[in-house]
ROROPA-696548 format. One line per 8 residues: number of its first residue (from 1); for each residue x, y, z of C-alpha. Coordinates in steps of 0.2 Angstrom, whole numbers. Layout:
BEGIN
NUM = X Y Z ~ ...
END
This chain:
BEGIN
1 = 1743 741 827 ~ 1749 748 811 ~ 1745 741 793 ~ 1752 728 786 ~ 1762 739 772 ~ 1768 753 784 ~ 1777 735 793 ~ 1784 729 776
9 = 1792 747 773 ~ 1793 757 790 ~ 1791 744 802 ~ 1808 738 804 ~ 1824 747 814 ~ 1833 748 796 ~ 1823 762 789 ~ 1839 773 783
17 = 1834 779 764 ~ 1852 787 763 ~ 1863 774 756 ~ 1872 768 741 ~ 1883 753 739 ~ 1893 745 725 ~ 1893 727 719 ~ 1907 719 711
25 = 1906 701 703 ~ 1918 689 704 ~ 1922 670 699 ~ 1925 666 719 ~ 1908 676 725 ~ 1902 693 726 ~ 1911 711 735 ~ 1902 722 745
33 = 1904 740 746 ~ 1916 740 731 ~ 1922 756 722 ~ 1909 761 709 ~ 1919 764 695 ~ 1924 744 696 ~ 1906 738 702 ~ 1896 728 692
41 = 1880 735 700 ~ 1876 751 710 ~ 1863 747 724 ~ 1856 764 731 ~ 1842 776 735 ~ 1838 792 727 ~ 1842 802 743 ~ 1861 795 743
49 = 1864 795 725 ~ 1858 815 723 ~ 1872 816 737 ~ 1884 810 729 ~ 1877 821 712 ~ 1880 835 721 ~ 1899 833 731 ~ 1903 830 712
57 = 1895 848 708 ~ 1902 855 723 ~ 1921 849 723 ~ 1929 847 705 ~ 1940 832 713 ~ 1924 822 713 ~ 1914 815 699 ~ 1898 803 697
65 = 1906 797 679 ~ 1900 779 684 ~ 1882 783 681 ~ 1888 784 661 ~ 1890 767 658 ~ 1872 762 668 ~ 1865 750 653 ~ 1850 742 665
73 = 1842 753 675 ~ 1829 747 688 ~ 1818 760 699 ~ 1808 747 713 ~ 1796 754 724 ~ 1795 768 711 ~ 1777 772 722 ~ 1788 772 740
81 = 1798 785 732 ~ 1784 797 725 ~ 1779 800 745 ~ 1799 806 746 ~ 1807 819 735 ~ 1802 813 717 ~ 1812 825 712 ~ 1828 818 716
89 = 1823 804 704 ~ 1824 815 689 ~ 1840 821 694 ~ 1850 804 695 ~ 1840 798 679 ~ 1845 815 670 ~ 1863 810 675 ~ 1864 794 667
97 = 1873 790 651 ~ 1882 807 649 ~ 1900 808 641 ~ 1912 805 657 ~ 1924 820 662 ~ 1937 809 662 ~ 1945 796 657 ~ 1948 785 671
105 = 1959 773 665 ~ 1948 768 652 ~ 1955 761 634 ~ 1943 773 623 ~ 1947 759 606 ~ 1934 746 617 ~ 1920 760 620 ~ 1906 757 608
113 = 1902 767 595 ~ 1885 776 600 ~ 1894 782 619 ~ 1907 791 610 ~ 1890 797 602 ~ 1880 800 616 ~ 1865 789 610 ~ 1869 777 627
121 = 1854 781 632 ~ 1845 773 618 ~ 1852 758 623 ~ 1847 756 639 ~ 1835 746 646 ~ 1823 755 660 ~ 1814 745 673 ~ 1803 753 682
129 = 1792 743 696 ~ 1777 751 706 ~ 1758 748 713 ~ 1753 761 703 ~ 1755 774 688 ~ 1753 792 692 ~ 1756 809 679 ~ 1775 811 688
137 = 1780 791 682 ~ 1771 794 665 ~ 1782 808 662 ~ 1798 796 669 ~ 1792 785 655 ~ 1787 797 643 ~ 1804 809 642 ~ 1817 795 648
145 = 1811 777 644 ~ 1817 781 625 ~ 1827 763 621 ~ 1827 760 601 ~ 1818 744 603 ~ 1804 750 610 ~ 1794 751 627 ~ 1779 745 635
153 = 1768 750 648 ~ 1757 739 661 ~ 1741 747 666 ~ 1727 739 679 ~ 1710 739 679 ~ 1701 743 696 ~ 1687 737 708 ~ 1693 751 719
161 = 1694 749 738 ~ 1677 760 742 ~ 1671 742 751 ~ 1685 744 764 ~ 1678 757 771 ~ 1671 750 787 ~ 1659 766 792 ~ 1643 772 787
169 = 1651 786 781 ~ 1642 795 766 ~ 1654 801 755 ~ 1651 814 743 ~ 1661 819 729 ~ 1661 836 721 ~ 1666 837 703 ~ 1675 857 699
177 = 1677 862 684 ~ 1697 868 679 ~ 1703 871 659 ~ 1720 864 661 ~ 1734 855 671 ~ 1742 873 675 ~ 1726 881 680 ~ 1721 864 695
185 = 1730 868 710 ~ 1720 887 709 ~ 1704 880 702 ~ 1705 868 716 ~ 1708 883 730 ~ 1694 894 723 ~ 1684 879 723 ~ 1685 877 740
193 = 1686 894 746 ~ 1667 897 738 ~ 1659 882 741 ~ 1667 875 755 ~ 1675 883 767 ~ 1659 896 772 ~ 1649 882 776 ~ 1667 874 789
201 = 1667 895 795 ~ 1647 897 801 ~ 1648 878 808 ~ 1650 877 825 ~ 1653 861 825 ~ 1673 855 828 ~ 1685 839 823 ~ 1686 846 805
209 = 1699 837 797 ~ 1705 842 781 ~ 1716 828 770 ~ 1728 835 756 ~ 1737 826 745 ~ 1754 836 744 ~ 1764 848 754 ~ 1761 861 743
217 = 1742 861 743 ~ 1743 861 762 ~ 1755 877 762 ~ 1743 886 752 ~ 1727 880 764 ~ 1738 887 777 ~ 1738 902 772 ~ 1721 903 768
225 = 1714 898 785 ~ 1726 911 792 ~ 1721 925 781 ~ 1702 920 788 ~ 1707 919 807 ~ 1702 901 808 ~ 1705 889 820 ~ 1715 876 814
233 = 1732 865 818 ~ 1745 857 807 ~ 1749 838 805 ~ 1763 839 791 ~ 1776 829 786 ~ 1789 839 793 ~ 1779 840 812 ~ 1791 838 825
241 = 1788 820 835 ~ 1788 832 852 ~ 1773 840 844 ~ 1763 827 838 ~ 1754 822 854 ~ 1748 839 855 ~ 1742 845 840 ~ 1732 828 839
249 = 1726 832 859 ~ 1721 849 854 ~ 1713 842 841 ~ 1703 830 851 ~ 1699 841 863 ~ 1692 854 851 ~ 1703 867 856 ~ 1707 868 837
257 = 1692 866 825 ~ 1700 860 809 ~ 1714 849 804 ~ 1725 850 791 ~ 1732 831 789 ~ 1742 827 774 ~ 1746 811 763 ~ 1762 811 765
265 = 1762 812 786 ~ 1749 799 786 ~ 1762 789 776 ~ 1777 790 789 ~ 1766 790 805 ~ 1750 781 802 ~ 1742 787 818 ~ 1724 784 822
273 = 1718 805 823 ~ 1703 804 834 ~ 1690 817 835 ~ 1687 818 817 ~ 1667 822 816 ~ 1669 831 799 ~ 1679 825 784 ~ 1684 834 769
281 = 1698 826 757 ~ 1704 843 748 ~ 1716 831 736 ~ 1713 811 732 ~ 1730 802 740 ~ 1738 793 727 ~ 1740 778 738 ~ 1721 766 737
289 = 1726 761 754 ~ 1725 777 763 ~ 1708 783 759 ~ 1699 768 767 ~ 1709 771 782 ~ 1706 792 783 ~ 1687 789 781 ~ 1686 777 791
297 = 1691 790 806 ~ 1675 794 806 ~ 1671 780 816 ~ 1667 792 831 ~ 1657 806 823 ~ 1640 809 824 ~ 1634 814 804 ~ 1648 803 797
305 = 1650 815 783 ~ 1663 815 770 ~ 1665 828 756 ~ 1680 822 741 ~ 1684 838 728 ~ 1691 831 711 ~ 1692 837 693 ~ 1693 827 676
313 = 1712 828 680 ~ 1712 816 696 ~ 1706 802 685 ~ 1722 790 687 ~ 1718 793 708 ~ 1699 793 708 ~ 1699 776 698 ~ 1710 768 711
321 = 1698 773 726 ~ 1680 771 716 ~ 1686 759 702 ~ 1689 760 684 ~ 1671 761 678 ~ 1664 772 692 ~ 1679 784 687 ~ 1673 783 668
329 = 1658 788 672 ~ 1660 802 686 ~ 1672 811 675 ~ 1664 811 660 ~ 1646 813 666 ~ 1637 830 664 ~ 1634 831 684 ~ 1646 836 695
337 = 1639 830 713 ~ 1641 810 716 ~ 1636 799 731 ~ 1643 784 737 ~ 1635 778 755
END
């Protein structure tokens, strides 16, 4: 039985994240599927609007000169989309409010002012809705929520969800130590090189699973496990469905003695992985949700051990999972080793 949110968002035969329509107002009801110059509202996901973006870049017939007169802007389930391509985001957000290429019809003596001016984007108002805040929605907020009036910014104490967590499982998180934001991802991968992957390499124990946070953590793990001639298989987001029965067999079986498994897959699939004896989360997901249920794979192993890396870095992520106050304290505390059973 899947969880309750994978229902709400995946469940359902209608899952298509390519779409956009437009939405015309009128005194006898409301058009579907109108054209969007003539639209009153633009319904549509990041994946069809970045589309549309770039036909218009493409073939010079075609324009996205609608998105200039956006004056609300709302991002829902701006979390669903982060597990997408966030980048697509910034695109269609960097789009809006520009000058138009042409002209469209449009009688230039009823445009305001401040669009001939391009200061639109002052003007308009930015909604943006999700369960949580992360560094790529505080840039969003940062560089494009910029309306002259002023902005504000809801933000969520914790309890964390560590009580979910229905095994014995002793979880051990492992503070390391990295000077910036550029340096992480290596700090991160030298971490674990050193400190934890000889001890994974002279174990002969199997069901090592290995959770990373994003796909481009989990390219470099790859490489590294293949440079060391370790036995390992791949439960990405882009897996083939042929292939997922038998990565997760081998798995099982211990055929293949680690796992890389990574957010995002765990996000679109939600399968029960069995055989996991050891459990080492690389990177915190950013979804709370998700690390109750990875730990709790541990349900069949025999030592129920579970190592977490994190830096001062990951403190949005760690407060989520431990709580705001634990977080506090773990990343500003002189140790580095902390212990939640």
């Amino acid at each position: 039985m899947k969880p309750p949110d994978f229902q709400a968002l995946l469940g359902q035969d209608n899952d298509n994240d390519h779409f956009m329509v437009g939405i015309k107002f009128t005194n006898r009801g409301i058009k579907l599927y109108g054209d969007f110059y003539t639209s009153d509202m633009i319904v549509g996901s990041p994946l069809g609007l970045i589309t549309k973006i770039g036909e218009a870049e493409v073939d010079k017939e075609k324009d996205v000169d609608y998105l200039s007169s956006i004056e609300i802007l709302i991002i829902d389930h701006a979390d669903v989309m982060l597990m997408q391509n966030w980048s697509h985001v910034n695109t269609v957000v960097e789009q809006l409010n520009r000058l138009p290429s042409k002209q469209h019809g449009t009688d230039i003596m009823r445009i305001r002012a401040w669009y001939l001016d391009g200061q639109a984007h002052f003007y308009r108002q930015t909604v943006i809705l999700s369960s949580h805040i992360n560094p790529e929605l505080n840039a969003l907020y940062n560089q494009h929520c910029l309306n002259y009036r002023g902005k504000i910014k809801l933000e969520c104490k914790y309890k964390g969800v560590l009580p979910k967590i229905l095994t014995q499982a002793r979880q051990i998180y492992e503070r390391f130590d990295t000077e910036s934001i550029a340096e992480a991802d290596n700090a991160r991968l030298k971490y674990f090189c050193e400190k934890v992957f000889p001890k994974i390499k002279d174990s002969v124990q199997h069901g090592v699973m290995i959770f990373i946070s994003s796909y481009f953590e989990f390219v470099r793990l790859r490489n590294y496990l293949k440079s060391q001639g370790a036995s390992f298989c791949l439960f990405g987001e882009y897996i083939k469905r042929n292939d997922i029965s038998h990565v997760r067999g081998q798995f099982f079986r211990g055929e293949k003695k680690i796992m890389l498994y990574t957010e995002r897959a765990h996000f679109y699939y939600r399968y029960k992985i069995r055989g996991v004896q050891n459990l080492i989360i690389y990177s915190l997901p950013e979804r709370k949700e998700f690390y109750p249920e990875i730990v709790n794979l541990l349900e069949e192993s025999d030592t129920m051990n579970c190592r977490v890396l994190f830096s001062r870095l990951d403190h949005l992520r760690l407060e989520r999972i431990v709580g705001s106050t634990a977080a506090k304290r773990m990343v500003e505390s002189e140790k580095s080793v902390f212990v939640f059973a």
